[in-house]
C-alpha positions in Angstrom: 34.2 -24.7 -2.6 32.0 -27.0 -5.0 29.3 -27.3 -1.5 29.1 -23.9 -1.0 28.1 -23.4 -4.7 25.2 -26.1 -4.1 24.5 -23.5 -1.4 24.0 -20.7 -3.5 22.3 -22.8 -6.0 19.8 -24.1 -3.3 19.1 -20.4 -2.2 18.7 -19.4 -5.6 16.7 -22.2 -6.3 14.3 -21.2 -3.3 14.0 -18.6 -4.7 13.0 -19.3 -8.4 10.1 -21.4 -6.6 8.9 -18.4 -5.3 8.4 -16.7 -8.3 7.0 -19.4 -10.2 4.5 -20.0 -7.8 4.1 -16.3 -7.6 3.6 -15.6 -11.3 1.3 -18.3 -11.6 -1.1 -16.7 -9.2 -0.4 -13.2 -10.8 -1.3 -15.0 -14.2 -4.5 -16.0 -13.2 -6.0 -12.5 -12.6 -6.7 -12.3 -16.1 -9.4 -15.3 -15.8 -10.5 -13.8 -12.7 -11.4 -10.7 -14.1 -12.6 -12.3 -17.2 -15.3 -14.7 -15.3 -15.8 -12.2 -12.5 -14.6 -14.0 -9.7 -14.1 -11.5 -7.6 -14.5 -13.6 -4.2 -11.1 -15.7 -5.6 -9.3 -12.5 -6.2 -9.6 -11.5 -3.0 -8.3 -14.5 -1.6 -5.3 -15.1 -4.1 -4.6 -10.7 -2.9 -4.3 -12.6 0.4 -2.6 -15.6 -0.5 0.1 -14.3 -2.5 1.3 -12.1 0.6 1.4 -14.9 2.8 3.8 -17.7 0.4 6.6 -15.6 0.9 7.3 -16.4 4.1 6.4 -19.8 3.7 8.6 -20.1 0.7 11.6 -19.2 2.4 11.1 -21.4 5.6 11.3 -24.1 3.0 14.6 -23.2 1.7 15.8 -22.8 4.5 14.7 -26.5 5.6 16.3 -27.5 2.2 19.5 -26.1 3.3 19.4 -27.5 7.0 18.3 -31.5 5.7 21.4 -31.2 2.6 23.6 -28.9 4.4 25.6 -27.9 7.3 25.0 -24.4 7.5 25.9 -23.8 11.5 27.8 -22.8 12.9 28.2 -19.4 11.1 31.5 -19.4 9.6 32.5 -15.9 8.0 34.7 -17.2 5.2 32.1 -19.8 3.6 29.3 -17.2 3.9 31.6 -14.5 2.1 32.1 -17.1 -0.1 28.7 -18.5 -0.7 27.4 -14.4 -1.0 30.3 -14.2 -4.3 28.6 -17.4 -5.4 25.3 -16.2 -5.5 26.5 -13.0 -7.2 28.0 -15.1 -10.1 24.2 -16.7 -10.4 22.5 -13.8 -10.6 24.4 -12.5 -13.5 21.9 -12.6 -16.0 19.0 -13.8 -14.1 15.7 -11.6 -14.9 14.6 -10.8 -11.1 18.0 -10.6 -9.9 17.4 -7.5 -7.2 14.4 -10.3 -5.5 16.8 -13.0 -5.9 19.2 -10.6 -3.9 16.3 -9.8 -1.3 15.2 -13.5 -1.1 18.6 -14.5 0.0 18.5 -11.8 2.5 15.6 -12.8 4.3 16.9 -16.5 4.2 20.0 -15.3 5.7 18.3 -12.8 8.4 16.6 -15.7 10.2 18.7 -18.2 10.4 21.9 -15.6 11.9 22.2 -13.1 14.5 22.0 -9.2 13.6 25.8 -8.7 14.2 27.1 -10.5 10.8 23.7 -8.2 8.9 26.6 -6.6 6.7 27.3 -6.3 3.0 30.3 -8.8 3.3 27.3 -11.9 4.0 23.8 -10.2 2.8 22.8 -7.3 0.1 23.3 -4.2 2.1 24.0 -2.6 -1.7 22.7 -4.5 -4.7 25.4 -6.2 -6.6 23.6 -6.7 -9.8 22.2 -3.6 -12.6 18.5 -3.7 -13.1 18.7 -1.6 -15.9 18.1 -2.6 -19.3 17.6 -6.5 -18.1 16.8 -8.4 -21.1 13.6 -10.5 -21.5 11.7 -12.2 -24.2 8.5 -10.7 -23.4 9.2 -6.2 -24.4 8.5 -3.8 -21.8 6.0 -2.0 -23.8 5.4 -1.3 -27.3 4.6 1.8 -29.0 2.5 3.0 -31.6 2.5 6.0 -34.0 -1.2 7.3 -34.7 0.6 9.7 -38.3 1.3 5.9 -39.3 -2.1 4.0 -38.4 -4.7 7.0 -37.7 -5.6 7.6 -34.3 -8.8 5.4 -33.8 -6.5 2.5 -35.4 -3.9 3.2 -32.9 -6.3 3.1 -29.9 -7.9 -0.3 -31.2 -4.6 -1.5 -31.2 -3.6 -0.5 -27.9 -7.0 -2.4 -26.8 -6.4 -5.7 -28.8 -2.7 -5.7 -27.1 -3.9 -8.1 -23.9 -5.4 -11.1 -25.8 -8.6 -10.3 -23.5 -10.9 -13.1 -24.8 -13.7 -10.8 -23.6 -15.5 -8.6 -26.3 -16.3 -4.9 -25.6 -19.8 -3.6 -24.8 -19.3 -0.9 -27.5 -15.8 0.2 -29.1 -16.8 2.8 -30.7 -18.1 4.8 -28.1 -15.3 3.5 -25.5 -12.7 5.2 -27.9 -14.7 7.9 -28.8 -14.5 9.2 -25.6 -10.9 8.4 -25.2 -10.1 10.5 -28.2 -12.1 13.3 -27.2 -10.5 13.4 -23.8 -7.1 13.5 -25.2 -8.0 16.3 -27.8 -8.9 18.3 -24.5 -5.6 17.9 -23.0 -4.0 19.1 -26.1 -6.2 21.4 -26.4 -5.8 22.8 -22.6 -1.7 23.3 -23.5 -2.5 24.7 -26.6 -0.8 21.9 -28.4 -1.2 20.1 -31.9 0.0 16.2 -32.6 3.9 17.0 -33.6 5.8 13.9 -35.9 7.0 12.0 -33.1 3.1 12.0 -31.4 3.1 8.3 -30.0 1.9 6.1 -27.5 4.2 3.3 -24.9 1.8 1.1 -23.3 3.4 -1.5 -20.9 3.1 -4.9 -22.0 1.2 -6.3 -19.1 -2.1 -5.4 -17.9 -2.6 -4.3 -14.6 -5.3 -6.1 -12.3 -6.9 -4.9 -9.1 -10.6 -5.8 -7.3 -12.3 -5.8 -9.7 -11.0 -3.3 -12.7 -8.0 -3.9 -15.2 -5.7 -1.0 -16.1 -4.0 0.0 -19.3 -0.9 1.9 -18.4 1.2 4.0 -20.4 2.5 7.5 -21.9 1.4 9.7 -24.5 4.8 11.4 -25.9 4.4 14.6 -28.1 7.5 16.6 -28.8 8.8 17.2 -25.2 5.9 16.7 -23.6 5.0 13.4 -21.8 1.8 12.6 -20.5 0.8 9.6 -18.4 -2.3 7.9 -18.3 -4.6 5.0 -17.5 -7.2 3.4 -19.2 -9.7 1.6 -16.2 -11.2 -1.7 -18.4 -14.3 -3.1 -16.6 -16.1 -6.7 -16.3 -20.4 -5.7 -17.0 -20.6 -9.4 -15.5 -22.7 -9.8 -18.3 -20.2 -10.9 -21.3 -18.4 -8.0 -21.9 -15.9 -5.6 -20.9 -16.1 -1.9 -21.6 -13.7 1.3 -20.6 -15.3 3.0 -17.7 -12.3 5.7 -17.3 -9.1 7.5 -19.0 -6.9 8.7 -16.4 -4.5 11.5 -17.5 -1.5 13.0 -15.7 0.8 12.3 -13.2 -1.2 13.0 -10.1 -4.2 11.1 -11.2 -2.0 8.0 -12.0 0.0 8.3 -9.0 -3.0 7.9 -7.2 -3.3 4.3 -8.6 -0.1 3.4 -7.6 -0.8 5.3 -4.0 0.3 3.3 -0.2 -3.1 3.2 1.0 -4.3 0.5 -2.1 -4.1 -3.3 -2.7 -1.5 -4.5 -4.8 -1.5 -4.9 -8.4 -1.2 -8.5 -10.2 0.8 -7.8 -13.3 2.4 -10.5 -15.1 6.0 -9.8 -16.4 9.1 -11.3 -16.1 11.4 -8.7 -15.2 9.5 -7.0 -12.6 12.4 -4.3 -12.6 11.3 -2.8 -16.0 7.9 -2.3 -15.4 8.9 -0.5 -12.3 11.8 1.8 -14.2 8.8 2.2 -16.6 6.4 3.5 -13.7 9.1 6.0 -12.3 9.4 7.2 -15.7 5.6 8.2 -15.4 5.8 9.2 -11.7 9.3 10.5 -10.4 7.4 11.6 -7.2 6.7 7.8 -6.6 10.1 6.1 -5.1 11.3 3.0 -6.4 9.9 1.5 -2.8 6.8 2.2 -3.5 6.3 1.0 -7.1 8.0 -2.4 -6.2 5.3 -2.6 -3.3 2.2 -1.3 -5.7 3.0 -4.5 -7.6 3.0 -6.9 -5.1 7.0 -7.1 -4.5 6.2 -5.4 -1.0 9.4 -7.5 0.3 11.5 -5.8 -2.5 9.9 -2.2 -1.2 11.4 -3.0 2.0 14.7 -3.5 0.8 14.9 -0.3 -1.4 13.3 1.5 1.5 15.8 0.3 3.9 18.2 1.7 1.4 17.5 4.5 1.0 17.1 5.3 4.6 20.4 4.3 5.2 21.8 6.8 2.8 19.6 9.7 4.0 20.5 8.9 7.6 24.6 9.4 6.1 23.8 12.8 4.8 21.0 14.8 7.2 21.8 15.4 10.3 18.2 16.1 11.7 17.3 14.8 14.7 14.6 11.9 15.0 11.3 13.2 17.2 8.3 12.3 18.0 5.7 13.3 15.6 3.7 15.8 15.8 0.1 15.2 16.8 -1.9 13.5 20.1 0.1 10.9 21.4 -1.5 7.3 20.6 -1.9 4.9 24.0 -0.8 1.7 21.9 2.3 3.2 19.6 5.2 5.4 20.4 5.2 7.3 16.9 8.3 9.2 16.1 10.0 10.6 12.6 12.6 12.2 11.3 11.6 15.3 9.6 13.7 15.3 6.7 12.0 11.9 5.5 9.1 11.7 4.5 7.8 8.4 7.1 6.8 7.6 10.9 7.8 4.9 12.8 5.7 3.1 15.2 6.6 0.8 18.2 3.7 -0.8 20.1 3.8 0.0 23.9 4.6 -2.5 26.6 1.2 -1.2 28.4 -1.5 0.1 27.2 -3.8 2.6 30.2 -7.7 2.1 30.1 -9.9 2.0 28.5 -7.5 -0.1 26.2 -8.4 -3.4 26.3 -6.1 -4.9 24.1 -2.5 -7.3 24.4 0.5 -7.0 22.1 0.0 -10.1 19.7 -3.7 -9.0 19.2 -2.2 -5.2 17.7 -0.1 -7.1 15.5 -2.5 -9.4 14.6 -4.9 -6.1 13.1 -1.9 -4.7 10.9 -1.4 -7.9 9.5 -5.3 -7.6 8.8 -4.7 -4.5 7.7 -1.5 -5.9 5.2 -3.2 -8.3 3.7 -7.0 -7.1 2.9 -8.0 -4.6 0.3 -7.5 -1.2 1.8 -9.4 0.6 -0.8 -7.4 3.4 -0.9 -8.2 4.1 2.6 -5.8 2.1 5.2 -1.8 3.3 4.9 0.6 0.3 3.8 3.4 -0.5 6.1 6.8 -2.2 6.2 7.3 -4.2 9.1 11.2 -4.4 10.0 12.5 -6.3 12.9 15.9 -5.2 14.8 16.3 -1.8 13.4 19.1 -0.4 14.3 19.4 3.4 14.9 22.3 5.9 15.7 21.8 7.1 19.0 23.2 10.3 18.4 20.1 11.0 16.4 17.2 10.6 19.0 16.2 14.0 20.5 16.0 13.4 24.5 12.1 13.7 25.2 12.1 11.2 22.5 14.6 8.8 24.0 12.4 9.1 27.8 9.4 8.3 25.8 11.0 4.9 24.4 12.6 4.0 27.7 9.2 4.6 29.6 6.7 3.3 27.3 8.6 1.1 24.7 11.6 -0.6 27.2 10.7 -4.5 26.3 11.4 -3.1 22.6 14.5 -1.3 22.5 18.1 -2.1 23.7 21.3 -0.1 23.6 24.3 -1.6 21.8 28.0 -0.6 20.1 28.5 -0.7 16.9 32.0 -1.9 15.4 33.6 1.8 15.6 32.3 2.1 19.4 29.5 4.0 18.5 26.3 3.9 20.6 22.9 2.5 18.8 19.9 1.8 19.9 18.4 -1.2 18.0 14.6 -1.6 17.6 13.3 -5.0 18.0 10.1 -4.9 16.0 9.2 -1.4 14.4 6.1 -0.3 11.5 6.8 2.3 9.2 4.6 4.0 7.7 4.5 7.2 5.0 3.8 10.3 7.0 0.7 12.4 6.5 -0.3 15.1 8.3 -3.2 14.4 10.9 -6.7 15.2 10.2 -7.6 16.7 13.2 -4.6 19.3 12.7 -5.4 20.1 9.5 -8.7 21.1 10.3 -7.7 22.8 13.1 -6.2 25.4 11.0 -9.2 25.5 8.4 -10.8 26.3 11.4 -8.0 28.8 12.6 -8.4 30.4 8.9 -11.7 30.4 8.4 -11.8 28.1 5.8 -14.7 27.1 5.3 -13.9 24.9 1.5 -11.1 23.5 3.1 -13.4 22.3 6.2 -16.3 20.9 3.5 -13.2 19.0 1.6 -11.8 17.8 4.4 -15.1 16.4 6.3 -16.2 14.8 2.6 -13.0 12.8 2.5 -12.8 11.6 5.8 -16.9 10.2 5.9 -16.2 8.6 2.2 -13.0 7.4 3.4 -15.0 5.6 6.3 -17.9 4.6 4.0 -15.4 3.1 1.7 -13.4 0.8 4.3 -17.2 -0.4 5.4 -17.5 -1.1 1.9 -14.7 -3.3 2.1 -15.7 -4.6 5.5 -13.9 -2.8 7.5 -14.7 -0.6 10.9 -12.1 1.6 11.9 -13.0 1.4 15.6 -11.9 4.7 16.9 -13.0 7.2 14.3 -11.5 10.3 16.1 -10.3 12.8 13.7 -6.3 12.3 15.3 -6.4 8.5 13.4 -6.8 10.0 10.4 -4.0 11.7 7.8 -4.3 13.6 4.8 -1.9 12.7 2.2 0.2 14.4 -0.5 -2.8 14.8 -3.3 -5.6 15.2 -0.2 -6.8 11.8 0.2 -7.5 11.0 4.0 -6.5 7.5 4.9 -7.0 5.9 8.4 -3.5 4.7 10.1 -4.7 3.6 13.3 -5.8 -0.3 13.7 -5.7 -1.6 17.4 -9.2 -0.9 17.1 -10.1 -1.8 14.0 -12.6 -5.5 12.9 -14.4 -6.8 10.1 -17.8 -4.7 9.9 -19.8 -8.2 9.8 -18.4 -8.6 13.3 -20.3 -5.5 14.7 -23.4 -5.1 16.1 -24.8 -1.5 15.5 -27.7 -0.2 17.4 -30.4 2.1 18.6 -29.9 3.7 21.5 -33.3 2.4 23.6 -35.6 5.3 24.4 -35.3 6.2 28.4 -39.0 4.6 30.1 -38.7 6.7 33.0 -37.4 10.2 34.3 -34.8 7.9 36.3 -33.2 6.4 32.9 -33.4 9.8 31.4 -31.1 11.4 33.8 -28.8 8.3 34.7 -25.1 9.3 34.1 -24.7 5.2 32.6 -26.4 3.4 30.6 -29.7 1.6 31.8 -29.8 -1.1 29.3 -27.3 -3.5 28.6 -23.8 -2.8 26.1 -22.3 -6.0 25.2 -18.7 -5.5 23.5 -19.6 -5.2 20.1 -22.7 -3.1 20.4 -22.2 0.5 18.9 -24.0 3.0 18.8 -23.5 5.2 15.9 -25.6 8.2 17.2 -23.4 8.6 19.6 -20.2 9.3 17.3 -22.1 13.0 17.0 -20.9 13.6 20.9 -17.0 13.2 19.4 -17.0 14.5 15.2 -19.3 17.5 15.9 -17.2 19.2 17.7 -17.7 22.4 16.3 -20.6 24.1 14.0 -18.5 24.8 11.5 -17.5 21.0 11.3 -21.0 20.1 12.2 -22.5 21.9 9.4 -20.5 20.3 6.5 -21.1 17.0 8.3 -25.0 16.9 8.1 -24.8 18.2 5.1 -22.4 14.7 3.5 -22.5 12.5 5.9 -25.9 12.6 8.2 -26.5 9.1 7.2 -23.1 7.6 9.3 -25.5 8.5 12.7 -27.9 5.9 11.5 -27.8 2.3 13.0 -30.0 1.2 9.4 -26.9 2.7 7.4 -24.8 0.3 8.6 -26.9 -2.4 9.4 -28.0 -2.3 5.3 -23.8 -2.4 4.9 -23.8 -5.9 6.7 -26.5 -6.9 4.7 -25.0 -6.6 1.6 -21.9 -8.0 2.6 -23.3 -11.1 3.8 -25.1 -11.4 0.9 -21.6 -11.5 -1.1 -22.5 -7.9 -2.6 -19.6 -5.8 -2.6 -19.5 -2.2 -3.2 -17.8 -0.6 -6.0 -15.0 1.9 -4.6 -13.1 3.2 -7.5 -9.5 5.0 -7.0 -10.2 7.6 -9.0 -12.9 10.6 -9.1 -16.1 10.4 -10.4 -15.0 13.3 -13.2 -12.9 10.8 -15.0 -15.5 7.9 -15.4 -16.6 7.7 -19.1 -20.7 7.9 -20.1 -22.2 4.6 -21.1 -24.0 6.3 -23.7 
């Protein structure tokens, strides 16, 4: 008994590694922000996604030199599982330490013994009201401190070793926008009026957020303070975020993850849902860089919808894509995508080479504008639950990745060897289908805005989508179109835009190909007219935001400034909300 403790202990022990090593990084983000080092964030955003997986190969090669771990025996691995429960009984990240161990476990043993008797199917240990030495959040009463002293407060809370450009304007204006949502509701500061601000400030890119809740009487109110670097000494507020949608689109599945520094990640995330209950526990793990965590809660939770639905899973809705089979279930609110064992021209493109883009896609800043995903390997499905036409489309186009097997009770399953899931949206080109259908001509204008920023934004982050047809594109929840289709998709600094030569002769004028040469990463960007345009409704609201995406120079001045290390400024969050410097 006394070696399969060690066991535990090494696991656990793995695992508290991790999230030293983890912290640390997540630590530094205040000196980051605080010297402007914006080139080092970007590359600890990458780095800290990566150590996981490297983290756990080395327990596991701890285990395997001290241990002798196979054969798979049933009763030490029981045992070793109650071991590792007794660990975790006070142990501040218990609910990682859970998923650690389950991620250990998944690749060193086959699928069959993936139950709750050897891994956490179910979580073992309550999250709730873990204790740590460093609070939560605190709070503060403006009827005890006055208002403006209360704000200050809140400010002076990070030991930022930056000054502000100017306080008293910064919280000028975050006092007069609060006044106006009291004022909007009709409402006056009641006795209990206070502030919870989370004890950790929240770093992305290049901004640092202040997140809490305003309570007055019944009412909550969330909100966001964005802090900014001037790069010139100082740091100064640049905008107050109020209300659940405009928070939750912080915390949306189309950004980069946060770096906040807490010890009990759980809290902060009970904290979160507290100001978001539309966001799931999945998601808030994720936002803060726990995305291994977000797959366990997800998984979860799937689990316990599939037990009580009894939808059938279909493919989605939309144009078929020639790389993924995409199909859903519509009573949950995801897709799942399997790449195809062949993909028809003009695809030129192999399997490792697809994955290899979403793990581009996983691990760069998506600006708001690239859908997150959770990668899962042999996923295991009831095969009562696939509608036929979508059970021929997996056997015809997906065969290498799906097989069909029994499950304990003699139950037929079909298990999934490698599967994406993503959040669902609806597609871009459907939705404006039916702006067109109804004549909507605001809907159309909001619509083609959001998709030409959300394209201008990615190039601001280096990024080309590739294929920019309207059916790559969803429209999410609060209206935001995000791209979710990378087979396609490269670095912007890796293309080469062009203008289309002038023909010389009547001959090249009327030739059905091209007379000059196309090497494979020439584009052309006048020609994306011949495939957006395609009506004048459409066309109209086009030219009128985004004429400039048909110009090679547009793009070519993007590369520019890239190369030159000069990023773009893409904020999450409307312009409406950014504070005057004034």
């Amino acid at each position: 008994m006394s070696h399969l403790k060690d066991i535990a202990q090494t696991i656990l022990t793995g695992f508290d590694d991790h999230f030293r090593i983890f912290s640390e990084i997540t630590e530094g983000a205040q000196h980051r922000f605080e010297t402007a080092d914006w080139k080092a964030e970007r590359k600890y955003s990458r780095l800290r996604i990566q150590f996981y997986d490297t983290r756990v190969d080395e327990a596991i090669a701890t285990l395997e030199n001290g241990f002798e771990i196979r054969p798979f025996s049933k009763n030490d691995w029981a045992d070793i599982k109650s071991q590792y429960i007794l660990l975790l009984q006070d142990h501040p990240q218990s609910e990682l330490a859970e998923t650690f161990y389950n991620s250990l476990f998944c690749r060193i043993f086959e699928r069959e013994y993936y139950t709750n008797e050897y891994i956490f199917i179910r979580s073992s240990v309550s999250t709730e009201y873990v204790h740590s030495d460093v609070p939560t959040y605190k709070a503060y009463y403006p009827a005890n401190s006055g208002f403006f002293t209360s704000i200050e407060n809140i400010s002076n809370q990070f030991s930022l070793t930056l000054p502000f450009e100017n306080f008293k304007r910064d919280s000028r204006h975050i006092a007069r926008s609060v006044c106006k949502v009291f004022k909007k509701g009709n409402r006056t500061a009641e006795l209990n009026f206070q502030y919870q601000v989370i004890n950790a400030l929240f770093y992305r890119n290049k901004a640092a957020y202040i997140v809490g809740k305003a309570i007055n009487g019944h009412d909550v109110y969330p909100f966001a303070v964005a802090l900014l670097n001037n790069e010139n000494g100082a740091i100064y507020v640049d905008a107050l975020l109020i209300g659940e949608d405009s928070v939750s689109q912080l915390f949306g599945f189309s950004y980069a993850y946060f770096m906040v520094s807490h010890p009990v990640p759980s809290a902060i995330v009970y904290f979160l849902q507290g100001l978001m209950p539309m966001r799931k526990k999945e998601g808030l793990y994720s936002s803060i860089g726990f995305q291994k965590q977000g797959k366990t809660d997800f998984y979860r939770g799937f689990l316990h919808h599939l037990e009580y639905s009894d939808d059938d899973l279909i493919l989605a809705p939309g144009i078929a894509g020639m790389v993924m089979s995409v199909f859903t279930l519509p009573s949950y609110p995801y897709v799942f995508k399997i790449i195809r064992d062949y993909f028809a021209p003009p695809k030129e493109i192999s399997r490792q080479q697809v994955e290899e883009k979403y793990q581009l896609v996983k691990q760069h800043d998506r600006v708001g504008r690239m859908a997150d995903m959770l990668e899962f390997s042999k996923v295991v499905l009831p095969l009562n639950r696939f509608t036929p036409e979508l059970l021929k489309d997996l056997q015809d186009t997906c065969g290498s990745s799906i097989s069909f097997i029994e499950d304990k009770a003699g139950e037929k399953q079909l298990m999934i060897k490698h599967v994406y899931i993503e959040r669902r949206m609806n597609p871009l080109n459907l939705e404006l289908e039916i702006a067109q259908k109804e004549q909507n001509f605001d809907r159309i204008d909001c619509l083609v805005k959001s998709y030409g920023n959300a394209i201008k934004e990615l190039s601001a982050a280096n990024i080309f989508p590739g294929d920019l047809l309207y059916k790559n594109f969803g429209v999410t929840r609060l209206g935001r179109v995000v791209f979710y289709d990378y087979d396609e998709i490269v670095y912007l600094t890796d293309c080469n835009f062009r203008k289309k030569p002038q023909p010389r002769n009547h001959q090249e004028l009327m030739s059905a190909t091209p007379w000059y040469s196309v090497a494979p990463n020439d584009i052309f960007p006048e020609e994306f007219a011949s495939f957006l345009l395609n009506n004048d409704r459409v066309k109209a609201s086009f030219m009128k935001y985004h004429a400039d995406l048909f110009d090679a120079d547009t793009w070519i001045n993007k590369q520019a400034n890239i190369e030159k290390g000069l990023y773009e400024d893409v904020f999450p969050y409307p312009k409406k909300y950014r504070l005057k410097r004034e």
